[in-house]
C-alpha angles and dihedrals in degrees: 000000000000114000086193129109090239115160125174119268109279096027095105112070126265132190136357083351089071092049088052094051097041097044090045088055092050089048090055097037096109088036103113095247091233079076097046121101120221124165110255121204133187101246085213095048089052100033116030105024096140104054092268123125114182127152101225105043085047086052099055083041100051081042095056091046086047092050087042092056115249111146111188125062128201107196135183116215128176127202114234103206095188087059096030092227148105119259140160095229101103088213133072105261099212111249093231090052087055103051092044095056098050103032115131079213099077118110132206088250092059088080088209086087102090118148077208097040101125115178140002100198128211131209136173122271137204093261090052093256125109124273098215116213116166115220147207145200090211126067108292137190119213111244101173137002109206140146131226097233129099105263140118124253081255091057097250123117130273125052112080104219128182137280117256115272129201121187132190114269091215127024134169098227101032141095125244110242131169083258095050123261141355123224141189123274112273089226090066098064115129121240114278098017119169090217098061107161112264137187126204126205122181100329099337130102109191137164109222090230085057086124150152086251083063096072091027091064094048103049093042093061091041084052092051092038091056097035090129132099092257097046110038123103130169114257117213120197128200125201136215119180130210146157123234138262116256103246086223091058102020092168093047124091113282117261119245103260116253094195106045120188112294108223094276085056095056119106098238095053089045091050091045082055108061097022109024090132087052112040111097099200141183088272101051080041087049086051110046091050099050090060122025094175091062095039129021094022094054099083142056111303085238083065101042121097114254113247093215082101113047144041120247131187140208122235121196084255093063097246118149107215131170127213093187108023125109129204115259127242098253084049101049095041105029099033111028098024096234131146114170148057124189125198137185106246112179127339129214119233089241093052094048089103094062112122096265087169099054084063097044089110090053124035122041126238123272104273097015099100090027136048101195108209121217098176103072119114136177138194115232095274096051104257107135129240108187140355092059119135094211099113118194090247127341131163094189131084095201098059085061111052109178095160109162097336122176133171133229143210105314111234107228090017117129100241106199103235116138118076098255097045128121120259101187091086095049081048099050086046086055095055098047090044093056092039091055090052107264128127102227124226126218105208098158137065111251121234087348090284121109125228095257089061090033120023085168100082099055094037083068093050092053091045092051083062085065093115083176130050125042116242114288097011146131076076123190102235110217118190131158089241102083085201098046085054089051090060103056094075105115138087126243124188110225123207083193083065103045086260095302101148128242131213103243140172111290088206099058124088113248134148107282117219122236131193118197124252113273090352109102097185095044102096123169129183120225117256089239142027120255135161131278093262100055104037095103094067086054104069119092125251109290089021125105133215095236157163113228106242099206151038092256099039079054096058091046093052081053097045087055095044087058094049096041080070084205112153109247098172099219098305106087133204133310125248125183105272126126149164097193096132109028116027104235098013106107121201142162135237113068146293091313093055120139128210121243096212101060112121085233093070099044088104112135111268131152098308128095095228120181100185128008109191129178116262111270109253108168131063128156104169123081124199111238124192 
C-alpha cells in the first residue's frame, strides 16, 4: 500500500478552480470556523460501495476526495477483537488468515503465493468455523478442498488439514506446474500494488491490512505536503464507531466484544500518535475560551477571530473569556499549527463500553463539531423547501444560528446513483445547501463509481460548494491594451448569476455593496454608482464598504441586492475584492491592499509558518469536464 497523498492527474484543482478555492479560504480566515461551510462526504459511501475493502484501492480514493476538496470525513471502523485493532472490514478477519497472508515465511511452493492471487474466501461450516477457498476473477483450477476445522479426511475428529486452495491456470509471470502456476512470494509485493491479497467471508472482500493505519497515513502525508499558507485547510473526521462482525456468522449482528481497545488502541491515542502537532482538540478549545488575552488576542488582528460572531465577557480581573465562540481558521492554522479535528459520530451498542473518557482531551462529543439538520427538504431539482437560514430580513446573528450545520440524506431526493442518472439535481441541491448555510453531506456513491474510478463525480459535488466565484472566474483579462488588462482586476456580484461573483473593470461606476458594522447578515447597497476606488466613501454611517465572508453572508448581500431594486444592468454590484497588487492573489481592503503571500512579507512575526510561498500567478491549463 502506498502511504503516500497520490491523486490522478486532474483531481487538484487547476485555474481559475485553485484561485476560487484559495481566495474563498482567505475571505472566510477570521470567520469562527463553526460558521464555515466545507463539503462533507461518508468514507464508506465514496470509497467501498461494492463490498470490497482493499487498501489500495481506499488510499488513491481518500487521495482523490481530499484533492477534490472535501474536507470532512465521516468513517466506519469495527473493532476486531480477535486482531485488537481497528479495520474497515465490517467482519472479523481469522488470526491465523492473517498471518498467513502476510507471513515473510511463504514460499513460492506454497502455491498460495500468487502477485495475482485475489481472494481466499470463507464460509461457514457444520461445526460453526470457516470452510477457506481462495478465489479468482480469472480462470482457476481447484488444487485442494479442506476445511479449517479439526477433522480427519473421513469426517471424524483429530488431524488439522489445510484450507482450499485455487490458483490461476495461466499466469504472465508464472511457471507452469502440474498444479498450475507458480507465482511469486506474496512478501515480496511492491508498495502500492493493485493485486494486494484479499479474503472474503460471507459478502465481503477484504485485504487483512484494510486499517485504520490505511486513511491515517494518508492524511497524515496530505497534511505535511500541504503544510503552506496557500495550501493549508482545516480536516475534520467523523467516527463511527462498530464491532465487528463474527467470521463464523458475518450477516448476523456483531458480538459484544469481549476484548474491547487498551488505552494504546484507543482512537484518540492512535490518532496522538501520528498527528499530535496537528490535532486541535476540546482542551486546546477549553483553553483558548477561558482566557482571550492569552489565546485569540495574541496574535495579529488579521489572524484573530472576529467577534462579529460570538459573545465575549469581562472578569474583575480584566480577563476577556467566551462560552460559545469558536477560533478562527487563520488562528488555528497560522498561529497554533494545527490541522484536525476528530468527533464521535454514532456509536454502536457493542461498542458502548469503550473508554469514552480516556479520549475526552481529544474527540469531541457527538454533536459538538456537527448539527446535524433534519428539517431540510428539496424539491426534485434541488431547490430547497425548508430548513434554509436565509431569513427574509434579519439584523441580528443570533436569530439565525447556523452553527455547524450540515445536512443529510433528503427523504423523497433523487440521489444519482446508477450509473446513467442525472447529477444536475443532486448539484443544484449542493449549491443552495451551502448558500443557505448549510455544510452538505455526500452519503451516497455517485453514478455507481467510487472516487477512486471516478474522481469526477465528486469533484463536481465539492465545486458546486463554491459560494463565491462564478464558474470559470476569477478569469485572467488579456487585451492587447496593457493599460485596459490591468484594469480588470475587481470583483462584482451579479444577480444575473445567483450572486456568483465576476472579475470587472476597476475603473468603471457601478452600485458597491455594505455590510453593517458587527452585523454579518445586514448588507446595503450604495444610492449611485461609483467606481471600485471610491466605494468606500459611498456607504452610509455604521455601514462598511465589504466582501461577504461566507456562504451565508453571501446570500444575505444578494437578497438585499434584490430588494434595493436598484438597476444593475447586468453588472452587479462591487465587493471588496482585488487583485491590484498580485494577479491572482485576491484580498480585501481596498485599493491599497497588499497580498500575504508576497515573498516580501514572509518576515518572522508572530505565526508559526512552515512554508511562505509566493502567490500562484500562472496557470495555462484549464480543467475541462
Amino acid at each position: 500500500m502506498s502511504e503516500n497523498y497520490s491523486p490522478d492527474h486532474g483531481a487538484e484543482p487547476r485555474s481559475p478552480w485553485d484561485i476560487a478555492f484559495l481566495s474563498q479560504r482567505d475571505l472566510g480566515l477570521r470567520i469562527p470556523i463553526n460558521y464555515v461551510t466545507s463539503p462533507s462526504v461518508s468514507f464508506s459511501a465514496a470509497c467501498f460501495p461494492h463490498q470490497r475493502y482493499e487498501d489500495d484501492d481506499s488510499g488513491d480514493c481518500l487521495s482523490n476526495l481530499l484533492a477534490v476538496g472535501f474536507r470532512r470525513f465521516e468513517i466506519d471502523l469495527y473493532w476486531d477483537q480477535g486482531r485488537s485493532l481497528w479495520s474497515f472490514c465490517p467482519v472479523e478477519i481469522p488470526t491465523s488468515i492473517s498471518q498467513l497472508l502476510t507471513s515473510a515465511a511463504v514460499t513460492k511452493s506454497s502455491i498460495l503465493t500468487s502477485q495475482s492471487l485475489a481472494t481466499v474466501t470463507a464460509t461457514p461450516n457444520s461445526s460453526g468455523g470457516s470452510t477457506l477457498e481462495a478465489r479468482q476473477a480469472t480462470g482457476t483450477v481447484p488444487v485442494t478442498t479442506t476445511s479449517l476445522s479439526s477433522t480427519s479426511s473421513n469426517g471424524s475428529p483429530g488431524s488439522t488439514v489445510s484450507p482450499t486452495f485455487l490458483v490461476p491456470a495461466l499466469a504472465s509471470n508464472g511457471t507452469e506446474t502440474p498444479l498450475g502456476t507458480e507465482l511469486p512470494s506474496i512478501s515480496s509485493l511492491p508498495p502500492n500494488s493493485p493485486n494486494r491479497p484479499a479474503i472474503a467471508i460471507g459478502p465481503y472482500v477484504c485485504t487483512t491490512t484494510i486499517n485504520l493505519s490505511t486513511f491515517t497515513s494518508q492524511l497524515l502525508n496530505y497534511i505535511q505536503r500541504t503544510e503552506n499558507t496557500l495550501q493549508a485547510n482545516l480536516i475534520y473526521v467523523y467516527f463511527n464507531v462498530h464491532a465487528a462482525a463474527s467470521d463464523a456468522n458475518p450477516l448476523s449482528s456483531a458480538p459484544t466484544p469481549t476484548n474491547l481497545p487498551s488505552p494504546p488502541n484507543l482512537l484518540g491515542s492512535l490518532f496522538a500518535s501520528n498527528f499530535s502537532e496537528f490535532i486541535y482538540s476540546p482542551s486546546n478549545l477549553r483553553s483558548d475560551r477561558i482566557n482571550l488575552n492569552a489565546s485569540w488576542y495574541t496574535v495579529a488582528e488579521r489572524y484573530r477571530p472576529t467577534e462579529d460572531y460570538y459573545k465575549t465577557s469581562l472578569n474583575e480581573y480584566n480577563v476577556v473569556s467566551t462560552e460559545d465562540g469558536w477560533p478562527s481558521e487563520s488562528f488555528v492554522e497560522f498561529s497554533k499549527s494545527k490541522r484536525l479535528m476528530l468527533s464521535w459520530a454514532n456509536v454502536d451498542p457493542q461498542m458502548k463500553g469503550y473508554d469514552f473518557v480516556a479520549d475526552e482531551g481529544a474527540i469531541f462529543e457527538q454533536g459538538y463539531i456537527r448539527n446535524i439538520l433534519t428539517n431540510v427538504t428539496a424539491t426534485l431539482s434541488g431547490q430547497l423547501n425548508s430548513g434554509c437560514f436565509l431569513r427574509d430580513s434579519t439584523e441580528g446573528l443570533f436569530q439565525v444560528n447556523s452553527s455547524w450545520a450540515q445536512d443529510t440524506t433528503l427523504q423523497g431526493f433523487n440521489y444519482p446513483t446508477s450509473p446513467s442518472a442525472d447529477i444536475i439535481p443532486l448539484m443544484n441541491l449542493t449549491t443552495n445547501t451551502t448558500n443557505c448555510g448549510i455544510s452538505p453531506f455526500l452519503n451516497v456513491t455517485l453514478l455507481n463509481s467510487t472516487a477512486r474510478e471516478n474522481y469526477r463525480h465528486y469533484q463536481n459535488f465539492s465545486y458546486s460548494t463554491i459560494w463565491s466565484w462564478a464558474p470559470n472566474e476569477p478569469r485572467n483579462y488579456t487585451s492587447s491594451d496593457a493599460s485596459s488588462e490591468s484594469l480588470f482586476r475587481c470583483a462584482t456580484s451579479n444577480l444575473n448569476l445567483g450572486g456568483h461573483w465576476v472579475v470587472a473593470d476597476c475603473s468603471q461606476k457601478y452600485y458597491a455593496a455594505c455590510r453593517a458594522n458587527k452585523q454579518p447578515y445586514n448588507w446595503t447597497i450604495t444610492g449611485y454608482p461609483i467606481s471600485y476606488s471610491y466605494a468606500r466613501q459611498a456607504c452610509p454611517d455604521s455601514y462598511s464598504f465589504a466582501a461577504p465572508r461566507t456562504a451565508l453572508e453571501n446570500s444575505y448581500l444578494t437578497q438585499a441586492m434584490r430588494l434595493s431594486r436598484r438597476d444593475y444592468d447586468g453588472h452587479g454590484a462591487w465587493v471588496d475584492f482585488n487583485d491590484l497588487d498580485t494577479r491572482s492573489c485576491w484580498v480585501t481592503g481596498g485599493p491599497n491592499a497588499t497580498c500575504p503571500y508576497d515573498e516580501s512579507l514572509s518576515q518572522a512575526d508572530d505565526l508559526k509558518r512552515r512554508v511562505i510561498l509566493v502567490c500562484l500567478n500562472t496557470f495555462l491549463i484549464f480543467l475541462i469536464f
